[in-house]
C-alpha positions in Angstrom: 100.2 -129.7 26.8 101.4 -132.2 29.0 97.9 -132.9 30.7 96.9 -134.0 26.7 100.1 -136.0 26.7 99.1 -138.1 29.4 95.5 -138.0 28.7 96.5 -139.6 24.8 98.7 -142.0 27.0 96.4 -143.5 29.6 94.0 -143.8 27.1 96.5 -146.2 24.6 97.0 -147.9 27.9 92.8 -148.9 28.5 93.0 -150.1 25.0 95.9 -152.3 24.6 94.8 -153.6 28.1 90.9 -154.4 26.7 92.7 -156.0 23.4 94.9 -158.4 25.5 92.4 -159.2 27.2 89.6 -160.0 24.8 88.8 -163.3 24.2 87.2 -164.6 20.8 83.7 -165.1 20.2 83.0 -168.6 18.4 81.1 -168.5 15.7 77.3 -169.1 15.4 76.7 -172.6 15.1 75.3 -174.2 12.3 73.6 -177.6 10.8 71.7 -179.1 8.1 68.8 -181.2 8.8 67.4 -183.1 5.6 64.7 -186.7 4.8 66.5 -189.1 3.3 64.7 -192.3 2.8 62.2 -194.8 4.5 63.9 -198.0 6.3 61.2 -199.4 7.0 57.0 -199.4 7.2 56.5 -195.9 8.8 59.9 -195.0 9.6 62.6 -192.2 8.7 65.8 -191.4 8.4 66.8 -188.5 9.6 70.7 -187.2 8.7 71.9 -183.7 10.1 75.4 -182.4 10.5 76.6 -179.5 12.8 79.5 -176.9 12.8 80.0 -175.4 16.2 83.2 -173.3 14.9 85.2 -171.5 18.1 84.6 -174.1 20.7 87.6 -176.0 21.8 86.8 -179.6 20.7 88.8 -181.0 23.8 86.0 -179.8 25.8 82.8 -180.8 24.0 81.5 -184.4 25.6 78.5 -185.1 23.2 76.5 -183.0 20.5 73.0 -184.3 19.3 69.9 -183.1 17.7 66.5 -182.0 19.8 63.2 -182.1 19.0 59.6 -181.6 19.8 56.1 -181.1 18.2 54.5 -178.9 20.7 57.6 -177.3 22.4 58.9 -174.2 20.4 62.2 -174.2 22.2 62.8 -177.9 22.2 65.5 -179.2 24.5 67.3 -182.4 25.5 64.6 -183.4 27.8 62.8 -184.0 24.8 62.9 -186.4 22.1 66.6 -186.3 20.7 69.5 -188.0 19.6 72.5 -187.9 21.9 75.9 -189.0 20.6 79.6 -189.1 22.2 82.1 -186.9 20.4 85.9 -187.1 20.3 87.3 -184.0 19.7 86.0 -182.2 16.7 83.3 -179.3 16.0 82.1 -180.8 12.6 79.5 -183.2 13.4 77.2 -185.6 11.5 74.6 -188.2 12.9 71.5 -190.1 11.7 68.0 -190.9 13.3 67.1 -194.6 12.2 63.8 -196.0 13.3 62.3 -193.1 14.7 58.3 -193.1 14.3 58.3 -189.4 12.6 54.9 -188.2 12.0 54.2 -187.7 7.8 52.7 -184.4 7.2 53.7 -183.1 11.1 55.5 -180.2 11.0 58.5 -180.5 14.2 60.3 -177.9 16.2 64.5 -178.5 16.2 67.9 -177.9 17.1 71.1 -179.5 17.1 73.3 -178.5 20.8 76.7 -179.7 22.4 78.0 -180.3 25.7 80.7 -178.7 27.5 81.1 -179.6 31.4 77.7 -180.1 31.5 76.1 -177.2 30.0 74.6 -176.6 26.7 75.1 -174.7 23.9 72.1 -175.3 21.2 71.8 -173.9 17.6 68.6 -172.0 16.7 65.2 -173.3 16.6 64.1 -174.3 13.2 60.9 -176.3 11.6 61.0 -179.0 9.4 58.1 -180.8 8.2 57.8 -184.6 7.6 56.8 -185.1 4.0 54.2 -187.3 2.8 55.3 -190.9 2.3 54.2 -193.9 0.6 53.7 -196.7 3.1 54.9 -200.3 3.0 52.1 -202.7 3.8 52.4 -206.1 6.0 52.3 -207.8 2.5 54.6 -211.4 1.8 58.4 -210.6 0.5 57.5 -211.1 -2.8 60.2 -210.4 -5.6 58.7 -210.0 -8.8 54.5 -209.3 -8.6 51.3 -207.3 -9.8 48.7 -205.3 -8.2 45.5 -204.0 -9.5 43.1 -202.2 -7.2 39.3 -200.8 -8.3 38.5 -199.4 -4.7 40.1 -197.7 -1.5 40.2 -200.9 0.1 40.1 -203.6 -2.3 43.4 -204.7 -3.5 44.0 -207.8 -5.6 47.9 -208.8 -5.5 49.2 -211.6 -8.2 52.2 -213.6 -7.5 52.7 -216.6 -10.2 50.0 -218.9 -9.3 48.7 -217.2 -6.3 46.7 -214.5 -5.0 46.4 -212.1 -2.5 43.6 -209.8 -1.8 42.6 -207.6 0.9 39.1 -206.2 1.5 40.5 -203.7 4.3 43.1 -201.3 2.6 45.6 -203.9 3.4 46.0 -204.4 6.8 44.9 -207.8 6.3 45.1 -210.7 3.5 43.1 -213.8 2.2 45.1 -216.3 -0.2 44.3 -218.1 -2.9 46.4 -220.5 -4.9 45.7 -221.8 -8.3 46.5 -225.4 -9.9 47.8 -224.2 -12.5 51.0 -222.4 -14.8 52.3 -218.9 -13.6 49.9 -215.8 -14.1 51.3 -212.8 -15.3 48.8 -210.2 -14.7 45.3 -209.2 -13.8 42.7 -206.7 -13.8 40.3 -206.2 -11.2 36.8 -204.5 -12.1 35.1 -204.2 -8.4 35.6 -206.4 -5.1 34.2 -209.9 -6.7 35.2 -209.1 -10.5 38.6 -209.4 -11.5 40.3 -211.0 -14.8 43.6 -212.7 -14.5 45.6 -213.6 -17.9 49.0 -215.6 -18.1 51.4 -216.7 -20.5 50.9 -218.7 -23.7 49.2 -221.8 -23.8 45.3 -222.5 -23.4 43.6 -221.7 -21.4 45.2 -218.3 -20.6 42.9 -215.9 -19.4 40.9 -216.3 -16.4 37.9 -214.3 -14.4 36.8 -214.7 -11.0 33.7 -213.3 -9.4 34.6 -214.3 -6.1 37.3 -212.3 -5.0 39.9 -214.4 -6.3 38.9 -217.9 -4.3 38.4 -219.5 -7.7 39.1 -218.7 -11.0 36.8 -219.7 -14.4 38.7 -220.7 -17.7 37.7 -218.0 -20.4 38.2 -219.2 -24.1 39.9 -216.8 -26.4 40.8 -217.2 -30.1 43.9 -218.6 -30.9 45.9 -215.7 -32.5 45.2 -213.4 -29.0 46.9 -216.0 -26.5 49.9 -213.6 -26.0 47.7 -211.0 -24.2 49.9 -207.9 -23.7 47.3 -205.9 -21.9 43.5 -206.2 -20.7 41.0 -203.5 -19.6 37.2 -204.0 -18.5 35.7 -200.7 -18.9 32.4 -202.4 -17.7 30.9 -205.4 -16.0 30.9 -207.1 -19.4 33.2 -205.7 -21.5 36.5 -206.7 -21.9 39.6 -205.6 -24.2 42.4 -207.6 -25.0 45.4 -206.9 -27.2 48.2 -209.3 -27.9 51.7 -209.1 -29.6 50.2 -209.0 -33.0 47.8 -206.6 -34.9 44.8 -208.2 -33.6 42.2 -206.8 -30.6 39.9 -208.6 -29.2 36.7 -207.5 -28.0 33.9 -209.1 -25.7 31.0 -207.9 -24.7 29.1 -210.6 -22.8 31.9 -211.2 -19.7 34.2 -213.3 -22.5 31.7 -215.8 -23.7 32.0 -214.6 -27.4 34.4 -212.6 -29.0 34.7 -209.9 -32.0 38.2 -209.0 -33.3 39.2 -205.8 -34.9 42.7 -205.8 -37.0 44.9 -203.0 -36.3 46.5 -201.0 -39.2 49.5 -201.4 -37.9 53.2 -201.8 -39.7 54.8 -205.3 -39.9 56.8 -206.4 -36.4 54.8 -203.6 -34.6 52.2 -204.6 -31.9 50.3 -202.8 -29.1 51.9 -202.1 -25.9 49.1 -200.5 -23.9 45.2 -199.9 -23.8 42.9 -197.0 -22.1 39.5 -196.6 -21.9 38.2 -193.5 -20.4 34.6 -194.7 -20.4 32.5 -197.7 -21.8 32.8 -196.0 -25.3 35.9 -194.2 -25.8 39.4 -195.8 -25.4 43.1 -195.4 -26.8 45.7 -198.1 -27.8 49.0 -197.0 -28.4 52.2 -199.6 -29.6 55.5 -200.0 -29.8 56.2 -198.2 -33.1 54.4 -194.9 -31.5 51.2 -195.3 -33.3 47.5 -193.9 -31.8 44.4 -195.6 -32.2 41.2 -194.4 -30.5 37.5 -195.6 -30.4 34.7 -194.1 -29.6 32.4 -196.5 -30.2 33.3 -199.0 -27.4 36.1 -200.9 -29.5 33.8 -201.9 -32.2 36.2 -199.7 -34.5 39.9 -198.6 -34.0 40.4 -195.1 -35.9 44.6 -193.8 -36.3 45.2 -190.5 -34.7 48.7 -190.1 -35.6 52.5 -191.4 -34.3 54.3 -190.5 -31.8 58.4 -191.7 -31.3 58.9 -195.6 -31.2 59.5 -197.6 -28.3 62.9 -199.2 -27.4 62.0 -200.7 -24.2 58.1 -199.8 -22.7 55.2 -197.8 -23.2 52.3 -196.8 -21.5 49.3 -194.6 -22.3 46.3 -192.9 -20.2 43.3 -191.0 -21.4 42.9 -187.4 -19.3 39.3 -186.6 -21.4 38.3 -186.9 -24.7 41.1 -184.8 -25.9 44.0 -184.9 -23.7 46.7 -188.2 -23.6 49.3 -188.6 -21.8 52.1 -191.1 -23.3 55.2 -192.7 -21.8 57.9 -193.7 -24.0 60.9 -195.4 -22.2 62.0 -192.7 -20.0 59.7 -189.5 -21.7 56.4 -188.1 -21.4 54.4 -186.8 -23.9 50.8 -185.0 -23.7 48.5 -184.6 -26.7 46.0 -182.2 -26.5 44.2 -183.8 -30.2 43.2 -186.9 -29.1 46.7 -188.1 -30.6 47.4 -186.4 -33.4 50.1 -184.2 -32.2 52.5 -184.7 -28.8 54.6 -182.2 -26.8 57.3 -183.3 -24.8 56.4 -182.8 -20.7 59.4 -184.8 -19.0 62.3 -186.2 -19.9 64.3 -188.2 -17.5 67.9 -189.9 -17.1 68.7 -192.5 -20.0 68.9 -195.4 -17.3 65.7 -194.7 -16.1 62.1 -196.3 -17.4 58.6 -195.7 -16.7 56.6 -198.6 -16.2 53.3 -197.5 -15.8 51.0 -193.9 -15.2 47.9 -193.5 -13.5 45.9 -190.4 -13.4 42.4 -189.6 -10.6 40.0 -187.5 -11.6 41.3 -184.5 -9.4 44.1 -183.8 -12.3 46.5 -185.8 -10.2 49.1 -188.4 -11.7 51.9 -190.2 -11.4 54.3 -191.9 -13.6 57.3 -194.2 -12.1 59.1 -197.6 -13.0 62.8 -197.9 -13.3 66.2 -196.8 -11.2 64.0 -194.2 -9.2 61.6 -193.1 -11.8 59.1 -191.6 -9.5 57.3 -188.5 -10.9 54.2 -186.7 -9.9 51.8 -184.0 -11.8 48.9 -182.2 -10.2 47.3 -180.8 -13.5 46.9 -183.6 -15.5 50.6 -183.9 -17.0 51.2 -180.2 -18.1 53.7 -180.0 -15.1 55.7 -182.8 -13.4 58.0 -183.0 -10.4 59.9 -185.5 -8.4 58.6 -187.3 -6.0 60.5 -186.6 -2.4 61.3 -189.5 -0.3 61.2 -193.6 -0.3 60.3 -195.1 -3.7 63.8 -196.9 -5.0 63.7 -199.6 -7.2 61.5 -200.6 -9.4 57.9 -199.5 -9.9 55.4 -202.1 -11.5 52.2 -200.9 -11.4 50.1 -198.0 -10.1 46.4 -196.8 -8.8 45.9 -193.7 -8.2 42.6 -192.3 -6.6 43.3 -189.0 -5.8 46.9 -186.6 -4.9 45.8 -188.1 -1.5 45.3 -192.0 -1.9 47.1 -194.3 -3.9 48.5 -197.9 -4.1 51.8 -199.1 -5.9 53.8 -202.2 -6.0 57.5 -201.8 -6.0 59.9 -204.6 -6.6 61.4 -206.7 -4.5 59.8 -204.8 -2.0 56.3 -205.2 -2.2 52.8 -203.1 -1.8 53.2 -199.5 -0.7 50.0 -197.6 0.3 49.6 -193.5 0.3 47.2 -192.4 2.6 46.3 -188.6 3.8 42.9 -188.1 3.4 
């Protein structure tokens, strides 16, 4: 009996001895590591914040962030960011100007120092998203852009022009004598028409790239053009603030007009054409015209919502439209004659333009971050991650892999992974 006694007791003993003497184990540190935005052409920011919970912060010198494309266990004698701490274990940092690959998928982890040792978090992967690219254009505040090939882009500012024959890394410019332009189409590298505000003359077309610009005449009621497509070397479509759309089919020498059926006070807002022959006009009031008979004739399809501020439209085929009113998107699947709503975004936000490729990819973006992409020709949309602020003026889109877009005050971004 006694020999159990003191068996029970030394045992009690080894206990209490190992719990007075255990120390406590910190816990497993921890950290976020998220894109946030570009700062400038090619560059990210990079925000993270770490918890190393348990560690006296007295003794921790610096914590950072490690990382590494082809090292799996990246460590500070590779790229990183390495910051002086002042006793805490709740840290938070950001990576300005770094030269982060797009589409490069990096090894990381965030560490501290104590006494010269250190402690790092586990490894984690984080790939760089896709980002639109700001070009080496002027600082331009307020501009257009139209684009008909992967390297040809035609950029409008007032009076002046700026094109590049090279995808933009570099720029001829051409300045007019005359009153501010306020738009342009281009049609290939030497075709482009350029139309301005009221007054005569008003619309313009050069077949030199932009180095100088022929008067076109235009009848007098279509001087307030609101939008212009060329679905071919010849033709041209106008429409103005009134019920009137113009047609030409000789490169502007002559000129057929077509009256709209439209209400009083309503006017077109936008014009499509998905081919030579068949085209879509939609206006302010929410009304659909198509033709299929290369403008000649402007059937109504039906009526969608009215406008309050903008309103774009874009032909996917012969049956399938995609509409943007303020800050919705609708998709008709009737050539016009009914809509569903696909998006709807915050009230403060517009879309300015859209711009579908013929691999079912799209995009629709304008106002106070407006910035949405669809990869099946607007029956699904999503955000776009990253960089595009502001305000979005006008898109081309040539596939879900190349793309151009001007962004004010900013200027001419570029999307490029093909």
């Amino acid at each position: 009996m006694l020999k159990a006694s003191l068996r029970i007791l030394i045992a009690l003993i080894i206990i209490s001895s190992f719990c007075a003497c255990k120390k406590e184990v910190p816990q497993e540190p921890e950290y976020d590591l998220y894109f946030d935005y570009l700062k400038k052409a090619g560059n990210l920011s990079i925000r993270y914040r770490a918890f190393f919970q348990g560690y006296d912060p007295e003794s921790i010198s610096h914590f950072g962030l490690c990382w590494s494309i082809e090292n799996e266990m990246p460590t500070i004698n590779d790229s990183l960011k390495y910051t002086e701490v002042v006793g805490d274990y709740n840290f938070s940092a950001e990576i300005n100007h770094y030269p982060f690959e797009s589409g490069v998928t990096y090894n990381y982890r965030a560490f501290i120092e104590i006494e010269g040792d250190y402690i790092y978090t586990e490894v984690a992967q984080y790939t760089i998203p896709q980002i639109w690219k700001l070009l080496d254009t002027p600082y331009l505040f307020n501009y257009h852009m139209s684009s008909s090939s992967r390297d040809y882009v035609h950029v409008l500012l007032g009076n002046t022009s700026f094109v590049s024959n090279d995808g933009g890394q570099s720029w001829a410019q051409h300045s007019y004598d005359l009153l501010a332009l306020q738009n342009l189409t281009c049609y290939s590298e030497s075709l482009s028409y350029l139309y301005g505000y009221p007054g005569a003359p008003n619309l313009f077309k050069t077949i030199d790239g932009g180095a100088t610009l022929i008067p076109i005449d235009i009848p007098e009621h279509s001087l307030l053009i609101e939008e212009l497509e060329c679905p071919t070397s010849s033709a041209i479509h106008t429409i103005s603030k009134n019920e009137y759309m113009q047609r030409s089919t000789d490169g502007g020498l002559t000129w057929d007009t077509y009256e709209l059926d439209i209400s009083e006070g309503d006017y077109p807002v936008d014009i499509d054409f998905l081919d030579e022959s068949n085209g879509v006009i939609m206006t302010f009031n929410g009304a659909i015209f198509t033709t299929s008979n290369a403008g000649l004739e402007w059937d109504l399809r039906g009526n969608n919502e009215p406008c309050h501020y903008r309103g774009n439209v874009a032909f996917i085929n012969l049956m399938e439209i995609v509409v943007s009113i303020d800050n919705k998107l609708y998709k008709s699947y009737d050539s016009g004659e009914t809509w569903g709503l696909k998006l709807e975004l915050e009230t403060d936000q517009r879309i300015y333009d859209l711009s579908f490729a013929d691999d079912g990819s799209g995009m629709a973006a304008g106002l106070n971050y407006a910035f949405e992409r669809t990869y099946d020709n607007g029956e699904s949309w999503e955000g776009e991650i990253g960089n595009i602020g502001g305000t979005v003026r006008d898109i081309k889109l040539f596939s879900s892999n190349f793309g151009y877009l001007i962004r004010s005050p900013q200027g001419l971004y570029k999307y490029d992974y093909e």
